[in-house]
KOLDO-65586 format. One record per residue: residue number from 1; residue in one letter; chain; x, y, z of N, C-alpha, C in turn. Coordinates in steps of 0.05 Angstrom, whole numbers. Layout:
BEGIN
num: NUM; residu: a; chaine: A; n_px: X; n_py: Y; n_pz: Z; ca_px: X; ca_py: Y; ca_pz: Z; c_px: X; c_py: Y; c_pz: Z
...
REM end
This chain:
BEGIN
num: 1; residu: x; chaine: A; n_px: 131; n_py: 500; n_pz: -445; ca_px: 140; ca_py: 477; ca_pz: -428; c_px: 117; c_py: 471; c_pz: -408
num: 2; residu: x; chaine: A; n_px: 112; n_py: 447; n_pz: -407; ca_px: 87; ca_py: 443; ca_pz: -388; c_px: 102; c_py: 428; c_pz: -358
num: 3; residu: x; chaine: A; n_px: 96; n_py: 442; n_pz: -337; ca_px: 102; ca_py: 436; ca_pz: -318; c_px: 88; c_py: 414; c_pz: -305
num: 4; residu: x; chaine: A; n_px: 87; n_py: 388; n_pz: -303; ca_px: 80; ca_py: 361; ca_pz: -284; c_px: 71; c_py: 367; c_pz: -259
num: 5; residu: x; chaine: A; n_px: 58; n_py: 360; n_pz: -243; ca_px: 51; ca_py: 363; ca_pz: -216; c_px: 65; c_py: 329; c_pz: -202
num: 6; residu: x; chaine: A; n_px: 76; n_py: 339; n_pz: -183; ca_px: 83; ca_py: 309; ca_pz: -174; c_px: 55; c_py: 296; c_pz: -158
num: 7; residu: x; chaine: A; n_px: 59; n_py: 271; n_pz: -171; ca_px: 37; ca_py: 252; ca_pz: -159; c_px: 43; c_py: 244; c_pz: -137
num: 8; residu: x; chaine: A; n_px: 15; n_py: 241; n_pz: -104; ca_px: 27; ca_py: 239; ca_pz: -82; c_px: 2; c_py: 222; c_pz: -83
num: 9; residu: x; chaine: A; n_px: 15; n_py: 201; n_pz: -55; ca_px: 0; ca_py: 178; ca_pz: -45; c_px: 2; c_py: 179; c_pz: -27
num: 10; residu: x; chaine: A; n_px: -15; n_py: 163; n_pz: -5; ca_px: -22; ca_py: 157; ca_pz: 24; c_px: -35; c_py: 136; c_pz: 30
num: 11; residu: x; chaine: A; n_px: -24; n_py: 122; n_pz: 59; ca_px: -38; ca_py: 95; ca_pz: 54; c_px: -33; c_py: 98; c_pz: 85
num: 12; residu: x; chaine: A; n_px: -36; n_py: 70; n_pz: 95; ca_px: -41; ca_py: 57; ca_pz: 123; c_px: -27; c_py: 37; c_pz: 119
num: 13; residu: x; chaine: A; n_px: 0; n_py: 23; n_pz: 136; ca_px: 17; ca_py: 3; ca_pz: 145; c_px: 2; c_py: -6; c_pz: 174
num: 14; residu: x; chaine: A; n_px: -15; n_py: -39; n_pz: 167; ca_px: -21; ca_py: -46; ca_pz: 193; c_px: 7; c_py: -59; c_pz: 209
num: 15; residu: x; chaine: A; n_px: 4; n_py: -60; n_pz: 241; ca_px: 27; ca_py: -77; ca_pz: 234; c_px: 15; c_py: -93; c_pz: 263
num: 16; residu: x; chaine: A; n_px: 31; n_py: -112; n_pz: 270; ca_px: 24; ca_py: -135; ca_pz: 302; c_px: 43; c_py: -136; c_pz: 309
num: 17; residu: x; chaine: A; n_px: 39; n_py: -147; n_pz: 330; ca_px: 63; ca_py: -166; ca_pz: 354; c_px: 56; c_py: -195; c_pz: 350
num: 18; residu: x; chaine: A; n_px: 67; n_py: -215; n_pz: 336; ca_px: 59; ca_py: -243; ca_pz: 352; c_px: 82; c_py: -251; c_pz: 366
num: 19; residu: x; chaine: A; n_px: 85; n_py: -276; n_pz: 365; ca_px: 101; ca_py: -289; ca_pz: 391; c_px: 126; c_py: -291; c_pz: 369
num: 20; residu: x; chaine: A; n_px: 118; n_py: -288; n_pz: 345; ca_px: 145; ca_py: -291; ca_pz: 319; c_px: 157; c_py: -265; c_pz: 320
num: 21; residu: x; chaine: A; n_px: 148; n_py: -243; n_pz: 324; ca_px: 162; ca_py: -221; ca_pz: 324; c_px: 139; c_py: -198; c_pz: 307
num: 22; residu: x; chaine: A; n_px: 153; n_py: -180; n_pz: 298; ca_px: 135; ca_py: -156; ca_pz: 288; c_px: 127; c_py: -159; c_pz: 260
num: 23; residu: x; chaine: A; n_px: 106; n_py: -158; n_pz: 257; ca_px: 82; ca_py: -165; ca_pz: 230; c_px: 75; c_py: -141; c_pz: 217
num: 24; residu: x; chaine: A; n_px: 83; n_py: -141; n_pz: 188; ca_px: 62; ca_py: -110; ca_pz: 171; c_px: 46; c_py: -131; c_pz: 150
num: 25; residu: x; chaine: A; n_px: 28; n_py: -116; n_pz: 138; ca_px: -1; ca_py: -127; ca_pz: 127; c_px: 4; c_py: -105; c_pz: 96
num: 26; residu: x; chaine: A; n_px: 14; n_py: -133; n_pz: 72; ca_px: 22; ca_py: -105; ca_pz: 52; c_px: 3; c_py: -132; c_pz: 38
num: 27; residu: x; chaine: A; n_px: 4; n_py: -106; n_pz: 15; ca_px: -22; ca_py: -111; ca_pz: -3; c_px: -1; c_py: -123; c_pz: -32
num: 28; residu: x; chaine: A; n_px: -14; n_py: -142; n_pz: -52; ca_px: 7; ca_py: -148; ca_pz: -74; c_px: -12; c_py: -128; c_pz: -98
num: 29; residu: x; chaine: A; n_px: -4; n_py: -126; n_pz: -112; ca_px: -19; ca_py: -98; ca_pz: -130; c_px: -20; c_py: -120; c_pz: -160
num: 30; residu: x; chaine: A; n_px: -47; n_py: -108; n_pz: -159; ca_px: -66; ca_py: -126; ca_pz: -173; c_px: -59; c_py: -124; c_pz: -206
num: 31; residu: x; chaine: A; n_px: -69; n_py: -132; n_pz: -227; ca_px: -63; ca_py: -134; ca_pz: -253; c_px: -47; c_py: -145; c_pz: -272
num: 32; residu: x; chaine: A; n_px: -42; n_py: -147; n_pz: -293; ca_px: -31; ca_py: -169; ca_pz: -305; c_px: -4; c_py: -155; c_pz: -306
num: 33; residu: x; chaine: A; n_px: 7; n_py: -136; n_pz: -300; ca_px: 41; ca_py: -134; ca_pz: -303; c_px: 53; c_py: -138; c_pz: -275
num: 34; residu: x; chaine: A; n_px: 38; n_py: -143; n_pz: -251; ca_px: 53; ca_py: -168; ca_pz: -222; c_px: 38; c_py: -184; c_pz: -227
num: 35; residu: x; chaine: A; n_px: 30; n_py: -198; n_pz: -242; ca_px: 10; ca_py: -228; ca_pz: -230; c_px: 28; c_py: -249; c_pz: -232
num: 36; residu: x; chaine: A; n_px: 47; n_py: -253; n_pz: -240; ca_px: 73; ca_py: -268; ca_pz: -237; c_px: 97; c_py: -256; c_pz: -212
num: 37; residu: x; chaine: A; n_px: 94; n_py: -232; n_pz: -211; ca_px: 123; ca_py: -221; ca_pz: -194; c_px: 107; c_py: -225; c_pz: -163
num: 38; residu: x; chaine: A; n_px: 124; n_py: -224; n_pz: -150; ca_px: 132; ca_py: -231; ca_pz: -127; c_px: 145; c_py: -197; c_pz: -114
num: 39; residu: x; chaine: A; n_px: 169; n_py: -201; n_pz: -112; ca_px: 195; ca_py: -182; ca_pz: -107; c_px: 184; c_py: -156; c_pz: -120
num: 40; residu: x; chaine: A; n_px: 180; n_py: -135; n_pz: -100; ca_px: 170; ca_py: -104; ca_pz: -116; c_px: 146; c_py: -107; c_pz: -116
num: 41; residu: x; chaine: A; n_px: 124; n_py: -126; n_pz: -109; ca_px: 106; ca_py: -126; ca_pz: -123; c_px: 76; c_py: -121; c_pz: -102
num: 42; residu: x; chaine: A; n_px: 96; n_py: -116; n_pz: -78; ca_px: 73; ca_py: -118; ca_pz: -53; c_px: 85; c_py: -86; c_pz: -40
num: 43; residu: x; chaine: A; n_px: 54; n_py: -79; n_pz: -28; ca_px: 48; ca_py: -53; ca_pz: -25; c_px: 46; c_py: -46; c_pz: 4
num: 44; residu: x; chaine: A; n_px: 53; n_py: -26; n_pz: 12; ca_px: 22; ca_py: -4; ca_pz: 41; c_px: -4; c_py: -2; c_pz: 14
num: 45; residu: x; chaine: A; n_px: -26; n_py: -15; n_pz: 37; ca_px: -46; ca_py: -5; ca_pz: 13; c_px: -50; c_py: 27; c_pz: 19
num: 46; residu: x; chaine: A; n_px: -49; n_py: 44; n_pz: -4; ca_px: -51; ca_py: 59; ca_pz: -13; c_px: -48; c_py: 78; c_pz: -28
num: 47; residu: x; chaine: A; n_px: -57; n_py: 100; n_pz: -46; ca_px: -73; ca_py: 112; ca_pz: -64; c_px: -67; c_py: 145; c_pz: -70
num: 48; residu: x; chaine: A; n_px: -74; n_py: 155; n_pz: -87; ca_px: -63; ca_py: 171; ca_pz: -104; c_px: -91; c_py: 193; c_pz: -92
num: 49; residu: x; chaine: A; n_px: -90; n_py: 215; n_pz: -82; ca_px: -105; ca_py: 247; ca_pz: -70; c_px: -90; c_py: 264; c_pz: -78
num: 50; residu: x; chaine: A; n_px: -103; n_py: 288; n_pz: -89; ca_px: -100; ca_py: 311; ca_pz: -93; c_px: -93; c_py: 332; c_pz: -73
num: 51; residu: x; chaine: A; n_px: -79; n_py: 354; n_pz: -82; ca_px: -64; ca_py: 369; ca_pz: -63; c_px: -85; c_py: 383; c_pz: -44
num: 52; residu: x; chaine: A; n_px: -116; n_py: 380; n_pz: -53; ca_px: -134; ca_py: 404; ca_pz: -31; c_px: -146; c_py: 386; c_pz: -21
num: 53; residu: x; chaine: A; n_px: -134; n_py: 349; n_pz: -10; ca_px: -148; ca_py: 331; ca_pz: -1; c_px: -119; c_py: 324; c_pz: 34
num: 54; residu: x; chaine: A; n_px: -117; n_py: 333; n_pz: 55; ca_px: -97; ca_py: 320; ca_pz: 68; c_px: -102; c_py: 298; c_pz: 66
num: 55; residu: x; chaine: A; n_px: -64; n_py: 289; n_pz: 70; ca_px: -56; ca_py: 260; ca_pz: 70; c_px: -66; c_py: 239; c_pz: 88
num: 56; residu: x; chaine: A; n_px: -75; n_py: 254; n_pz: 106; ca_px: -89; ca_py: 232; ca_pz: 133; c_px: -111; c_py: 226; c_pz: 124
num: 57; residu: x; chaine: A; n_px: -127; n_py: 237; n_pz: 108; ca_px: -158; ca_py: 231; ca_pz: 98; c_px: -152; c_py: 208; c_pz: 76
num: 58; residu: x; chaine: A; n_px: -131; n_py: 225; n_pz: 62; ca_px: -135; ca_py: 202; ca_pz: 35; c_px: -122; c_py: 170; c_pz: 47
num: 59; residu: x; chaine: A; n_px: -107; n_py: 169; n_pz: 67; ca_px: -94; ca_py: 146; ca_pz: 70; c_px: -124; c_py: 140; c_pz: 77
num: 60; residu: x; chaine: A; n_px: -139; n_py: 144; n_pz: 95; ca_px: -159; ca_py: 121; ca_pz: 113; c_px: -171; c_py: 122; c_pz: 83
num: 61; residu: x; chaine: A; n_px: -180; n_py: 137; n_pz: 63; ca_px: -196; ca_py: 137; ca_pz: 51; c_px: -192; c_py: 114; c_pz: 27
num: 62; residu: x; chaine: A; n_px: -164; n_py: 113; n_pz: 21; ca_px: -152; ca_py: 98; ca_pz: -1; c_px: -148; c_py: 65; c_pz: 23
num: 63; residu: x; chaine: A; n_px: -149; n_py: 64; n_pz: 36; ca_px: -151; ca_py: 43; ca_pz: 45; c_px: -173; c_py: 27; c_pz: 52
num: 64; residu: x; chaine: A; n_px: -198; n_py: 41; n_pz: 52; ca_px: -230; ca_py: 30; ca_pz: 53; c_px: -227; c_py: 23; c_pz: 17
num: 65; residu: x; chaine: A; n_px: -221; n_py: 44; n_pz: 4; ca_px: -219; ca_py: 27; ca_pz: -31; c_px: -204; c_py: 2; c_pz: -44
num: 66; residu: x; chaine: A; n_px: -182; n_py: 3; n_pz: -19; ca_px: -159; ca_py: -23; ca_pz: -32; c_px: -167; c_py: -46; c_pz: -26
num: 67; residu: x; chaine: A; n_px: -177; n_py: -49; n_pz: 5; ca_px: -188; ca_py: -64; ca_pz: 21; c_px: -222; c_py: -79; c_pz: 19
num: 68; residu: x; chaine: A; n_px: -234; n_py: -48; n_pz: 18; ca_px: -262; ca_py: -57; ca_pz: 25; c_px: -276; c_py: -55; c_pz: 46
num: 69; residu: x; chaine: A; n_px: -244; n_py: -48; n_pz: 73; ca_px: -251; ca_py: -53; ca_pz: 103; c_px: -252; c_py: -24; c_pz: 113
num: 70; residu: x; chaine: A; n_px: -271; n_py: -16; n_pz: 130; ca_px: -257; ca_py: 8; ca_pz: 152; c_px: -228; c_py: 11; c_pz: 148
num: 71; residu: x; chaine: A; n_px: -223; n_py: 26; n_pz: 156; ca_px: -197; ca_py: 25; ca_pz: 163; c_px: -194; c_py: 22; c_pz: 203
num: 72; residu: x; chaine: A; n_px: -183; n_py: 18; n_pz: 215; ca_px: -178; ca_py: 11; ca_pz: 239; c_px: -178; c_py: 37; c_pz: 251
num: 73; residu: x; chaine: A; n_px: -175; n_py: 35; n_pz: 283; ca_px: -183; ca_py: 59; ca_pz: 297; c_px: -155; c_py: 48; c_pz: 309
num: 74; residu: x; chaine: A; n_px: -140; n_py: 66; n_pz: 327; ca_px: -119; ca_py: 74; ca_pz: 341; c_px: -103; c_py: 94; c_pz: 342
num: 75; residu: x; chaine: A; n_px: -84; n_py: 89; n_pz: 353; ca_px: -58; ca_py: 111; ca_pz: 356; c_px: -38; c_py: 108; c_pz: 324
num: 76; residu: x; chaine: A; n_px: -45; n_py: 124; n_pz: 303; ca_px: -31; ca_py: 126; ca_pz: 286; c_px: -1; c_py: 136; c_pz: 285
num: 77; residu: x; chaine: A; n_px: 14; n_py: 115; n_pz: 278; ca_px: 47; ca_py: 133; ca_pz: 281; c_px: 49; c_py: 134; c_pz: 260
num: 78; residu: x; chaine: A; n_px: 64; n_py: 161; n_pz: 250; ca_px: 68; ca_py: 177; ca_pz: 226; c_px: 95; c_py: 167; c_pz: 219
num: 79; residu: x; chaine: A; n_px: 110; n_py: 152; n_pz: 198; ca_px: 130; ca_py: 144; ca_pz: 186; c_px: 133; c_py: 168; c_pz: 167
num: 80; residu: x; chaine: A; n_px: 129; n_py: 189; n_pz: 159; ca_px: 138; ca_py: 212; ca_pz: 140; c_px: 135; c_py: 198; c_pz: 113
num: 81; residu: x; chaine: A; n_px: 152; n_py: 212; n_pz: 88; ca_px: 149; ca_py: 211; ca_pz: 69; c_px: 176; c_py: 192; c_pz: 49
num: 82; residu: x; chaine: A; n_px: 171; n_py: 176; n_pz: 33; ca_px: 188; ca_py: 168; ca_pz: 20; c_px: 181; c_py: 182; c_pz: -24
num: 83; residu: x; chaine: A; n_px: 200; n_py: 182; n_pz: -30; ca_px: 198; ca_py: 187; ca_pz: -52; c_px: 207; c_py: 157; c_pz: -77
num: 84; residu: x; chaine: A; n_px: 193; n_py: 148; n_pz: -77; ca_px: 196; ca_py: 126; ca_pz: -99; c_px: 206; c_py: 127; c_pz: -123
num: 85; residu: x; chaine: A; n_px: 213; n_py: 104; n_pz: -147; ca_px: 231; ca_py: 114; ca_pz: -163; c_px: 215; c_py: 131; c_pz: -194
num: 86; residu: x; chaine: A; n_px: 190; n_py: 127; n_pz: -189; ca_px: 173; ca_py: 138; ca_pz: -206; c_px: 168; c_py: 171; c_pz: -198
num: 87; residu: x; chaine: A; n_px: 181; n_py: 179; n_pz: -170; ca_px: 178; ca_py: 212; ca_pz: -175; c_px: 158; c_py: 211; c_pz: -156
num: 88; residu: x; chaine: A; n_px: 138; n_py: 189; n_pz: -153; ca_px: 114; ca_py: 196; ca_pz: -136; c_px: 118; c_py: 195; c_pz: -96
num: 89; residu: x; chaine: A; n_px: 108; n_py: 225; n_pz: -93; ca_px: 113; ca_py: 224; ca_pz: -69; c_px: 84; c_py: 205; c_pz: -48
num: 90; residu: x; chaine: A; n_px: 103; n_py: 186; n_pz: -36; ca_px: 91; ca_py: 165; ca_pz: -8; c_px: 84; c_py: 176; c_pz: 21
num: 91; residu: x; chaine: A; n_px: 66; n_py: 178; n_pz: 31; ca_px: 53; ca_py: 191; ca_pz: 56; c_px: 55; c_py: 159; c_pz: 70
num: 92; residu: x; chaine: A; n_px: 51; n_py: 152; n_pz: 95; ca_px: 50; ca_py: 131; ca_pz: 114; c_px: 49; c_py: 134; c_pz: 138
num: 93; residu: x; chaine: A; n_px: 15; n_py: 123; n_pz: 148; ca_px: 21; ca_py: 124; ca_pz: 175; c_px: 21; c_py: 93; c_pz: 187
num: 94; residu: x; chaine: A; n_px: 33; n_py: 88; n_pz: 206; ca_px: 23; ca_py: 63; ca_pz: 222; c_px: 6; c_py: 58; c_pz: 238
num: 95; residu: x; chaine: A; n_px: -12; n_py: 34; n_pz: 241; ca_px: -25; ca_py: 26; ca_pz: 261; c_px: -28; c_py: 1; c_pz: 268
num: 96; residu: x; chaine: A; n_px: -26; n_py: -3; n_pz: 296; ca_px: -34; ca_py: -29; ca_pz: 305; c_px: -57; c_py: -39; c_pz: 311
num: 97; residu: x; chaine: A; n_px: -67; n_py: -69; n_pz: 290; ca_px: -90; ca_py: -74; ca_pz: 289; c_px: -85; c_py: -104; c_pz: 275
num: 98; residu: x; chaine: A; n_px: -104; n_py: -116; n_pz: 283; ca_px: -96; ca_py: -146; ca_pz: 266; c_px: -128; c_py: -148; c_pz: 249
num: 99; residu: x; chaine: A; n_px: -125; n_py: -157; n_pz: 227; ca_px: -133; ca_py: -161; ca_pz: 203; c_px: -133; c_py: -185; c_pz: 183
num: 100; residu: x; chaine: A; n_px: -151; n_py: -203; n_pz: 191; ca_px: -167; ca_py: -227; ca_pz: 168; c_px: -161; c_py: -223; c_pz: 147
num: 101; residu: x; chaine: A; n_px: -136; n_py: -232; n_pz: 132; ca_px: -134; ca_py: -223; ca_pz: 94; c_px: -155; c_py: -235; c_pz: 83
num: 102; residu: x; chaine: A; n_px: -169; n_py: -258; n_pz: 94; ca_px: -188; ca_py: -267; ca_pz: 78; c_px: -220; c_py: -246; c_pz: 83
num: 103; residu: x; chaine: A; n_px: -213; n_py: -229; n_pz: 95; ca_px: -239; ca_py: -208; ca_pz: 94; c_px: -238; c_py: -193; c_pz: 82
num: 104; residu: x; chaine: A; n_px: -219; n_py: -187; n_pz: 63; ca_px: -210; ca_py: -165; ca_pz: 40; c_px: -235; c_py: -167; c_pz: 18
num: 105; residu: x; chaine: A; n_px: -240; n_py: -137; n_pz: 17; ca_px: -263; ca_py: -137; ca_pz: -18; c_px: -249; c_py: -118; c_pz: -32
num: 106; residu: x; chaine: A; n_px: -227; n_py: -123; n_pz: -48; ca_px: -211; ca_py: -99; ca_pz: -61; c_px: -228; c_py: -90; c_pz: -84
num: 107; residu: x; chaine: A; n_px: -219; n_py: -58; n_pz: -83; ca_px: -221; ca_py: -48; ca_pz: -98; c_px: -219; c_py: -52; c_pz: -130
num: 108; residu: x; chaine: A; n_px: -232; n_py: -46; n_pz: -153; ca_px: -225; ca_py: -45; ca_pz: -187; c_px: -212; c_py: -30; c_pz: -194
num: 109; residu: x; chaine: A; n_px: -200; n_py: -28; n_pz: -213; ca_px: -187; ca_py: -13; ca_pz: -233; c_px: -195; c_py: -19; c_pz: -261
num: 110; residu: x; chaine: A; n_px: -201; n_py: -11; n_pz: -286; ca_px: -199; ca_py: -22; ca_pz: -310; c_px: -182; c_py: -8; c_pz: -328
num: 111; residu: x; chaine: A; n_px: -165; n_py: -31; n_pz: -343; ca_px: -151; ca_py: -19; ca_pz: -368; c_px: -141; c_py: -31; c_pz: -392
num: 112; residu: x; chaine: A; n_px: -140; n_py: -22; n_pz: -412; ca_px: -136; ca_py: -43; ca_pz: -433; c_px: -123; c_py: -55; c_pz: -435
num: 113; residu: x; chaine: A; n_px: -136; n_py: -86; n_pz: -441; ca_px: -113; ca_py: -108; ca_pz: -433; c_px: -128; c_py: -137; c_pz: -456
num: 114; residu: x; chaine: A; n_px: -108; n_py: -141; n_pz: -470; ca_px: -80; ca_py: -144; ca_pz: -480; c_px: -77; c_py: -106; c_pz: -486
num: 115; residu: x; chaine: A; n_px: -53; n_py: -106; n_pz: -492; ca_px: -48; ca_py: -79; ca_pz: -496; c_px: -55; c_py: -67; c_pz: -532
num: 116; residu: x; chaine: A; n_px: -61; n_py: -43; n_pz: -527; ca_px: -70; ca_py: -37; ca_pz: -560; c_px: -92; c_py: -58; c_pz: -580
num: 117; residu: x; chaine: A; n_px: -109; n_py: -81; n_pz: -557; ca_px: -129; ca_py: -96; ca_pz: -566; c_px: -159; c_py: -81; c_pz: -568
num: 118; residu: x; chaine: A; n_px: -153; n_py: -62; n_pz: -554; ca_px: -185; ca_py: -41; ca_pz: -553; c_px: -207; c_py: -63; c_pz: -528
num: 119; residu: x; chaine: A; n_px: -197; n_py: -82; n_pz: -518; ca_px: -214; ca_py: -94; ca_pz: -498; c_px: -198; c_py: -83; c_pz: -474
num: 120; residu: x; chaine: A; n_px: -225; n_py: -72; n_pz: -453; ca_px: -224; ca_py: -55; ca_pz: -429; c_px: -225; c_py: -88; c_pz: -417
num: 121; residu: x; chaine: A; n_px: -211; n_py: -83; n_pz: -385; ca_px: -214; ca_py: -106; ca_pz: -369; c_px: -215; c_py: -95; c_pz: -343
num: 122; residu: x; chaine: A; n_px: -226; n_py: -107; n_pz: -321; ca_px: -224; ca_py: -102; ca_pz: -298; c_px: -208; c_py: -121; c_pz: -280
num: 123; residu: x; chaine: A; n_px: -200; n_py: -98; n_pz: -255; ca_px: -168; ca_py: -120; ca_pz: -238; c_px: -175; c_py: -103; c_pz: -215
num: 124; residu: x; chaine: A; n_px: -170; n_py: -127; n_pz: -196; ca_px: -176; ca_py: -116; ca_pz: -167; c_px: -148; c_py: -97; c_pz: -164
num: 125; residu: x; chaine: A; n_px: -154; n_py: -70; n_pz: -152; ca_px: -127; ca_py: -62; ca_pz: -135; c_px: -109; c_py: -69; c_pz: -127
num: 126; residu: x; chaine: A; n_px: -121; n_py: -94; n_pz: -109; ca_px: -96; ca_py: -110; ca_pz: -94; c_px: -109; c_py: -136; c_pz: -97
num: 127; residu: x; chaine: A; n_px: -90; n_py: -158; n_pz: -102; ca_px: -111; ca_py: -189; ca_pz: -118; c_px: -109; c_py: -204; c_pz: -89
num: 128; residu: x; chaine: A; n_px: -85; n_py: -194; n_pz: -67; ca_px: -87; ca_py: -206; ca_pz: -43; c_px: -69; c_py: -192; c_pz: -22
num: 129; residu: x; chaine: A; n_px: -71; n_py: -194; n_pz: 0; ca_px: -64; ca_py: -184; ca_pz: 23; c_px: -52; c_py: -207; c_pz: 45
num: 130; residu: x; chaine: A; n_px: -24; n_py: -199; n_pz: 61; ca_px: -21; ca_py: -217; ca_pz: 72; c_px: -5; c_py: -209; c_pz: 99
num: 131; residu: x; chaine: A; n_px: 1; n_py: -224; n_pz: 119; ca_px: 18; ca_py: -214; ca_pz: 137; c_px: 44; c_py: -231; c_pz: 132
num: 132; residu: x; chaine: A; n_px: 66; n_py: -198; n_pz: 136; ca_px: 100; ca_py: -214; ca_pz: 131; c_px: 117; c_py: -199; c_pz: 166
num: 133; residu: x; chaine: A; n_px: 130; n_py: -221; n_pz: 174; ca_px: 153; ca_py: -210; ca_pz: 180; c_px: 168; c_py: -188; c_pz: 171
num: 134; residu: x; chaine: A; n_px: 175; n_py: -173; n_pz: 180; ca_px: 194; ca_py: -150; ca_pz: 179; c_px: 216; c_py: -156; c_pz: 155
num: 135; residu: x; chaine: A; n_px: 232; n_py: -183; n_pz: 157; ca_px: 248; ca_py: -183; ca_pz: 143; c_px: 242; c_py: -200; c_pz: 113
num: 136; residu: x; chaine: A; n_px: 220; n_py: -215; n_pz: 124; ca_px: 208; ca_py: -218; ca_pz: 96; c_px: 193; c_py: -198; c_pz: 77
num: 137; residu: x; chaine: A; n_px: 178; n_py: -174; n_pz: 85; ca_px: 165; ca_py: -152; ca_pz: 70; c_px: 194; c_py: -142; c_pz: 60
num: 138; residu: x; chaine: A; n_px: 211; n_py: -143; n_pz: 67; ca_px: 238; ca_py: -123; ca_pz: 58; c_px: 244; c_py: -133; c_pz: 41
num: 139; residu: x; chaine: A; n_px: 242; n_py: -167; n_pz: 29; ca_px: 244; ca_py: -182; ca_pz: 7; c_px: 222; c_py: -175; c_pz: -15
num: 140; residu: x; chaine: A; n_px: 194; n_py: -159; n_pz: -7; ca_px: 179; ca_py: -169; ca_pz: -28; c_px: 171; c_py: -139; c_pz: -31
num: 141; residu: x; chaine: A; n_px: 167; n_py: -116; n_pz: -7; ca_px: 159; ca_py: -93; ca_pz: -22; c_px: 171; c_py: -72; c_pz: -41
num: 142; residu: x; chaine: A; n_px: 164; n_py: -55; n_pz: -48; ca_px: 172; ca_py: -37; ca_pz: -72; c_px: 192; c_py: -23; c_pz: -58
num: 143; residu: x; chaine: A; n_px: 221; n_py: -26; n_pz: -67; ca_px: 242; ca_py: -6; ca_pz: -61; c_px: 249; c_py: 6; c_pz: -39
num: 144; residu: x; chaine: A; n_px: 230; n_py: 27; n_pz: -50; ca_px: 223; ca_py: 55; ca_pz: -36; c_px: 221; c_py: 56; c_pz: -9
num: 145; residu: x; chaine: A; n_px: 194; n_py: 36; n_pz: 0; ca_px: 175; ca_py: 33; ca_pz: 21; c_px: 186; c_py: 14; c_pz: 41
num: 146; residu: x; chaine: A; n_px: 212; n_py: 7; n_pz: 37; ca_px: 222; ca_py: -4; ca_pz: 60; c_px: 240; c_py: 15; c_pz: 73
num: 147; residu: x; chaine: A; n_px: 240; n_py: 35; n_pz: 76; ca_px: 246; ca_py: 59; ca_pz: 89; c_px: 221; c_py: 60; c_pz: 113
num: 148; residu: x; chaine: A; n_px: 190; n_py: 49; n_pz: 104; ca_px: 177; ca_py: 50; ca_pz: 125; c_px: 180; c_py: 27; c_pz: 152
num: 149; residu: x; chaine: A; n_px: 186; n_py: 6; n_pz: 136; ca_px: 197; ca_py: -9; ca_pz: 152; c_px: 211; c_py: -6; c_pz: 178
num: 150; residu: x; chaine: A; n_px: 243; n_py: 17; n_pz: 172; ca_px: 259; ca_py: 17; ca_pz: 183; c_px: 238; c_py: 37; c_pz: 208
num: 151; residu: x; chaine: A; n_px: 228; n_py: 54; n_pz: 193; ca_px: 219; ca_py: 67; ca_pz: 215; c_px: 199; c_py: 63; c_pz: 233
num: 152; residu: x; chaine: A; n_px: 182; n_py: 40; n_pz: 222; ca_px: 169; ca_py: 33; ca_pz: 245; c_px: 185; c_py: -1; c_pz: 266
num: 153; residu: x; chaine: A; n_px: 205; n_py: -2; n_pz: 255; ca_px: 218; ca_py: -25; ca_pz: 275; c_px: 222; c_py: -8; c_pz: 294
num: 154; residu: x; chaine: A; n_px: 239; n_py: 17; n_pz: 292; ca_px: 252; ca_py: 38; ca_pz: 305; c_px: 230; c_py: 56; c_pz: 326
num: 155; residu: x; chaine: A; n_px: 204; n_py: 56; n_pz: 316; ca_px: 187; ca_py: 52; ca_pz: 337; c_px: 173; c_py: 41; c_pz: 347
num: 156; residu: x; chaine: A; n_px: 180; n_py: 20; n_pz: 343; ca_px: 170; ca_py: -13; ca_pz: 356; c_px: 193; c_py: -23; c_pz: 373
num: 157; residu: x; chaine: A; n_px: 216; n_py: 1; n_pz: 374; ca_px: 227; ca_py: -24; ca_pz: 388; c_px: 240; c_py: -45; c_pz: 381
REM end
């Protein structure tokens, strides 16, 4: 019997204050199976580290790859862990910082595409980045990850 290692990720939730209320900065995940979806289909940018890498490294680290950008300097608040429906465990910290989506250089991925065509293709990580309201990201991100939500309203106030 071969035992699985569960796959863990870590990322960075930016988030603001405007005069509309509280802002997170999610990423839509790149490639041809969301390039139509909407709903589920927007992210925390970040990325898949190994167990002898901590989660605070790989988030800033997977977020210079999704992005392209630094990652921001501040007071990181730690939202803990969510488990998604794929098994893969979610790391998240927050920070406040405001962010140009149009300064984004995402990251590649390549994989064969059409499927079983033997042509390799390349797809950005994330094809765009945007800022949502609180209650609009709850409409569009993955499941799971609106658990971070709750917890950073809850320390926002």
């Amino acid at each position: 019997m071969t035992v699985r290692a569960t796959k863990r990720s870590a990322g960075l939730l930016l988030f603001r204050h405007t005069d509309e209320g509280l802002e997170v900065l999610l990423g839509h995940m790149g490639g041809p199976f969301f390039a139509r979806k909407d709903a589920g289909a927007w992210t925390v940018p970040k990325g898949e580290y190994e167990p002898d890498e901590p989660a605070w490294d790989a988030a800033r680290r997977e977020f210079q790859e999704e992005l392209g950008l630094a990652p921001p300097d501040g007071e990181a608040v730690p939202l803990g862990e969510v488990v998604q429906s794929n098994g893969k465990i979610v790391t998240v910290w927050a920070i406040e910082a405001d962010l140009d989506p149009e300064s984004i250089d995402p990251g590649t991925f390549t994989m064969e595409w059409p499927p079983r065509s033997g042509r390799r293709q390349e797809f950005p990580e994330l094809d765009r980045v945007a800022w949502f309201a609180v209650d609009r990201a709850r409409e569009v991100i993955i499941t799971a990850q609106d658990t971070f939500l709750d917890r950073l309203a809850e320390h926002s106030g």
